[in-house]
N, C-alpha and C positions, 0 to 999 in steps of 0.2 A: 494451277497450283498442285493437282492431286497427280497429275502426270511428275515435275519437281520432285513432289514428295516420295513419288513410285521409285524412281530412279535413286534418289539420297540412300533409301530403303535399298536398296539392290545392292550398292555401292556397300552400304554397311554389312550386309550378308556377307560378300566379297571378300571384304577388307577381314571380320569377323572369323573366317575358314583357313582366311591365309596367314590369321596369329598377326597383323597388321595394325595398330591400333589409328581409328581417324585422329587426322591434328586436330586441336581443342579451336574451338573460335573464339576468340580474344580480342579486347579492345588493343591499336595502337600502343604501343608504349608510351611516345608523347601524351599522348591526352587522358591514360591511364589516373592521375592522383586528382587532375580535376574532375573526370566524371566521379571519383569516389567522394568529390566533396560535395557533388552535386548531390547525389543522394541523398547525403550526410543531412545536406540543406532542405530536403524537404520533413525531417524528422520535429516533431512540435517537443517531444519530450526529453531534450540531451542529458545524460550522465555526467556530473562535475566530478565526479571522483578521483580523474586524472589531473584535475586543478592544483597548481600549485596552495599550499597554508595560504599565503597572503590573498590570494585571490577569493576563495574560498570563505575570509576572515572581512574580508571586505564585503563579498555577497551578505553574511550572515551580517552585519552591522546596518545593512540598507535596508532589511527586513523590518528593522523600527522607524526607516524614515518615511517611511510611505511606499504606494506601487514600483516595481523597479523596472523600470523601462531600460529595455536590452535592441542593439543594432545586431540581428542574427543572420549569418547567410552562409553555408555550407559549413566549414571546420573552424569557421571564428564565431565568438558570441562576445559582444562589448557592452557591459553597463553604462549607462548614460547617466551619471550620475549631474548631471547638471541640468538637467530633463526630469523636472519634478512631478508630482501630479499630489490631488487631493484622494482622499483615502487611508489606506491600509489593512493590515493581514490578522486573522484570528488564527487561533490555533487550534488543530483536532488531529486530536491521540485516537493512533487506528491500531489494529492488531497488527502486534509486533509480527516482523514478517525478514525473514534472511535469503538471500540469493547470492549464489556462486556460479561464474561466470571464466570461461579462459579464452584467450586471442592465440591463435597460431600462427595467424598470416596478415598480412598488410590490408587485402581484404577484411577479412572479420575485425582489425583495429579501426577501420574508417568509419565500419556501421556501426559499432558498438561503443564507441571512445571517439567521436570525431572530434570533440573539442580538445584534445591532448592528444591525436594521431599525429601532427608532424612532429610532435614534439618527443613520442613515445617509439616511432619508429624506427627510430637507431639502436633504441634499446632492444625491442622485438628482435630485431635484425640479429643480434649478438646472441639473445638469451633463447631467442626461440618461440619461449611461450611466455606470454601474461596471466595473471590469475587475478580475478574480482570480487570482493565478500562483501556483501552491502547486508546492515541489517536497518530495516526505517523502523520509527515509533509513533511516527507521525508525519502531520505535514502543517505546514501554514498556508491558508488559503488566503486569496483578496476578497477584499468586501468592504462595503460602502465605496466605492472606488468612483472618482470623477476624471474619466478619460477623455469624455467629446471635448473635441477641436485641437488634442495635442497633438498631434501630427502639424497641424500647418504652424505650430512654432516654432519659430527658428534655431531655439537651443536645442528644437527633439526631430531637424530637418532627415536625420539620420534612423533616426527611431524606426523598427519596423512591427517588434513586439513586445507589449508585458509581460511580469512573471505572474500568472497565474496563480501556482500553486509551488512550491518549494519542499521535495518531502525532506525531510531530516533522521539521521541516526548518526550510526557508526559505519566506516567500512575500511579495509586496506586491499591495495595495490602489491601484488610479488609477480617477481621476475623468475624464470631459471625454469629446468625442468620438472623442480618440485612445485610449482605456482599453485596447483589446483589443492595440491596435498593443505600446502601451508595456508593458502585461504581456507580450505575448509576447516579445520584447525584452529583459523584467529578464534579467538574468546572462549575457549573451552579450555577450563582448566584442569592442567594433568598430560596436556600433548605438546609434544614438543615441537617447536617448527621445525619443518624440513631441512634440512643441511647444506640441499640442491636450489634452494631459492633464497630471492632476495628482496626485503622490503624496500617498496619505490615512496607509498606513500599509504601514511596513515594517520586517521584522525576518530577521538571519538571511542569510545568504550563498549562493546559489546554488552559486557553483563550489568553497566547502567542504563543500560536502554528501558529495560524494565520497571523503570523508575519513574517513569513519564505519569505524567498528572495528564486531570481534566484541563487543567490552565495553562499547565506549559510543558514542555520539556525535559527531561533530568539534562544539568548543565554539562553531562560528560557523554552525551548522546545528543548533540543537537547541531554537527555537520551536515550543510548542503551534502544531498546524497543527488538529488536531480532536481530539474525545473520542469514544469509546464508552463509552456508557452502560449499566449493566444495575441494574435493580429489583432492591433492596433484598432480599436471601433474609429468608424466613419470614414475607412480608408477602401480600396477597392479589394477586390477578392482578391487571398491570399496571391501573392507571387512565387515561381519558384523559381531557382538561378535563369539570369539569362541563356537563352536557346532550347529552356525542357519545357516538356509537356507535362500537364497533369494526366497520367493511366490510370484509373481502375482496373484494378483485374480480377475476371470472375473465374468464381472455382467451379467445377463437375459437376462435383455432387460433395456429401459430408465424409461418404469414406474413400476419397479421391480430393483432395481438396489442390493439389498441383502446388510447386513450388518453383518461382518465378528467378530464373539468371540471366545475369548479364556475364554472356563470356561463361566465366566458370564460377564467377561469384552471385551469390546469393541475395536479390533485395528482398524478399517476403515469401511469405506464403498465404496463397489465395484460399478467402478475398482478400485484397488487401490494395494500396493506394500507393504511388509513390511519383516523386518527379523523375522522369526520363528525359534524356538527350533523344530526339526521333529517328536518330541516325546510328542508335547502338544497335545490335545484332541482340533479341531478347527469345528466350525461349522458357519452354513450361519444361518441369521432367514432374509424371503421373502418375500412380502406382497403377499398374495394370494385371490384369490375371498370369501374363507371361515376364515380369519383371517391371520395371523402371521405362516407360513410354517419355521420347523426347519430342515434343511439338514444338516446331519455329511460330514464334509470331509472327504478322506479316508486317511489312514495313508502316511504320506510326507515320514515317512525312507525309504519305496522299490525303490520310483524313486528320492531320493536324492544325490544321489553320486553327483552327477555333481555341487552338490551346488547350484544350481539354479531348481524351478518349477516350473508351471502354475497350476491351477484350474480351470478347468474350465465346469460351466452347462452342460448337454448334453438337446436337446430341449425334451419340455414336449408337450404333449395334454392336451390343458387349460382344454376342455370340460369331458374329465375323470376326469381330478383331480378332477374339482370344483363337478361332480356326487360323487364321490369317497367318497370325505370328507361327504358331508351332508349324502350318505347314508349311511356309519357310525357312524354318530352322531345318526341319525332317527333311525337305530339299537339299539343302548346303549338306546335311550328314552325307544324303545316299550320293550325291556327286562326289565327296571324299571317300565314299564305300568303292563306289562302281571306277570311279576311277583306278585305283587299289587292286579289286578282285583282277580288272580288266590287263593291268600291266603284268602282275603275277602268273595269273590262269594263260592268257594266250601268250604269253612269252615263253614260258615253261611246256607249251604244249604237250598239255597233261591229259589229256584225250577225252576220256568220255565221265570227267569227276562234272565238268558242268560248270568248274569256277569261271571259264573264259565268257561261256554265254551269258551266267549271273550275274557277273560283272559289265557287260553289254548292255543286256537288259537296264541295271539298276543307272548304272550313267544315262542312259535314253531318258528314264520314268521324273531324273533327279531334276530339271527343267523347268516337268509340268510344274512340279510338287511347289518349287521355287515361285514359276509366274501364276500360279492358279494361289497361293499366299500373298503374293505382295497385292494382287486384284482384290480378295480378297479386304484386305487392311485399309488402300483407296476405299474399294466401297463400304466399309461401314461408315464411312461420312465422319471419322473423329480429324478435327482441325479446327485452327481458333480464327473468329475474324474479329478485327477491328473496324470501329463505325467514329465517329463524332459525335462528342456527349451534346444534347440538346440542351442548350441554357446556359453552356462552359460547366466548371466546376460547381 
């Protein structure tokens, strides 16, 4: 593996001197929109904000009928509204709290909006950007709730999870290139929305939010803004889409904590959990003393049986790497120096200025400088391995 990584490392130098950029590693195109629902699918907490009124007006009406039991799995979430249970939800007003959020890309709409990404991605497509203003005031929790044995009834055969918790407010949806302007904007009185955007969807009042009681709500702030989710009691340990893996992934240290891609999109940043396909191409990028460090994960199929992994660092020597790197870079320069002097000076045979020899010289030195760095970067021992969680998830 550290011979591999010597060589990618060379490669990248290479590519780096000659103004070259490497190609991106990328999923398939075919199987691109399911692995992003795969993701999507192992998320416990989805955003309804892209929900259609009716949909939305429906959730909030099931909230007085009791637990609401949801069939969830990647970019669909389905109430089961004939899939009753004993129980119901109390309510607790938290401090008022506002988030603004924008999508650029098909990526970022999958993890942040899966339950309205096919639905919003035509849009994206056209407008560019999305913009999202959620303010909550609260949430409804479940309690006193009688869930054993509903899973083996036949009206709930589909059932995989409860709503947990439901927080509530206000929020809107804007499309266009003013999205982030104009969300930020909703509820402030005196600014005008942007010109360049457009509202997709909104519900719910900003400056009633503040009106929320110890008992309830204010009734102009009490949209579904998101769900918490939790698996079905008495069922087997969560599942994620057919073909993934549960990974863990451990971070460095706290001021290095690595951010985890598939391809060139983004699932987390470590630690953090997520469901994987074993067969995606996953790597880390780490802040390091000489820039942004890319580490490949190593392949999840050999120790996935078990359906569950970890990732995890094995420790480095800061002071290699950060030598490692610059005298690799300082390499690539003097091979572009000595190259230079070398063509100049002894073509021109300019006699005893010394550019033919300095440039001689520095192309010879440019080499070491190169393989005595990339050695170097191998030996400080930074690379991740993957093991099998013991006990699964």
């Amino acid at each position: 593996m550290r011979a591999s990584r010597a060589t990618l490392l060379f490669s990248a130098m290479v590519a780096a001197c000659s103004g070259e950029a490497l190609p991106a590693r990328t999923l398939p195109e075919a199987t691109i929109e399911g692995a992003r629902c795969k993701v999507a699918g192992g998320r416990a907490n989805p955003l309804v904000t892209e929900w259609d009124a009716s949909e939305k007006a429906r959730l909030e009406a099931s909230l007085a009928a009791g637990p609401i039991v949801v069939e969830y799995s990647g970019c669909a979430l389905r109430v089961l509204a004939e899939c009753r249970a004993q129980g119901g939800y109390r309510w607790r007003r938290t401090t008022l709290s506002t988030d603004v959020f924008e999508v650029t890309s098909a990526d970022e709409l999958y993890a942040k909006l899966p339950l309205g990404a096919v639905a919003l991605e035509a849009e994206l497509e056209k407008s560019a950007r999305l913009a999202v203003r959620t303010v909550v005031a609260g949430q409804w929790e479940l309690a006193d709730e009688g869930l054993s044995g509903l899973a083996a009834r036949p009206e709930c055969q589909r059932a995989t999870h409860v709503v947990a918790g439901v927080a509530v407010g206000a929020h809107e949806l804007h499309a266009g290139s003013g999205a982030r302007a104009a969300a930020a904007a909703g509820g402030v009185v005196g600014v005008a929305p942007s010109a360049t955007a457009t509202a997709l969807r909104r519900a719910g009042s900003a400056e009633a939010c503040g009106a929320a009681s110890e008992a309830a709500p204010a009734p102009d702030c009490a949209s579904p803004v998101q769900l918490f989710l939790r698996p079905l009691p008495g069922t087997e340990a969560p599942q994620g889409p057919p073909g993934t893996v549960h990974a863990r992934f451990q971070s460095f240290d706290l001021e290095r904590p690595g951010e985890v891609y598939s391809g060139d999109r983004r699932l987390c940043v470590a630690p953090c959990e997520a469901w994987v396909d074993p067969v995606w191409p996953l790597h880390y990028r780490v802040p390091g003393p000489a820039g942004t460090m890319r580490l490949e994960v190593p392949d999840l199929e050999p120790v996935a049986a078990g359906g569950a992994v970890d990732v995890r660092p094995t420790p480095s020597e800061g002071g290699k790497l950060a030598l490692g790197i610059t005298g690799t870079a300082l390499g690539g320069l003097a091979m572009m120096a000595g190259a230079g002097l070398t063509f100049f000076g002894c073509a021109a045979d300019r006699g005893g200025d010394g550019t033919c020899t300095g440039g001689v010289v520095t192309l010879a030195v440019s080499p070491l400088l190169i393989g005595g760095g990339i050695y170097l970067i191998v030996d400080s021992g930074t690379e991740l391995v993957t093991v099998p969680r013991e006990g699964g998830r």
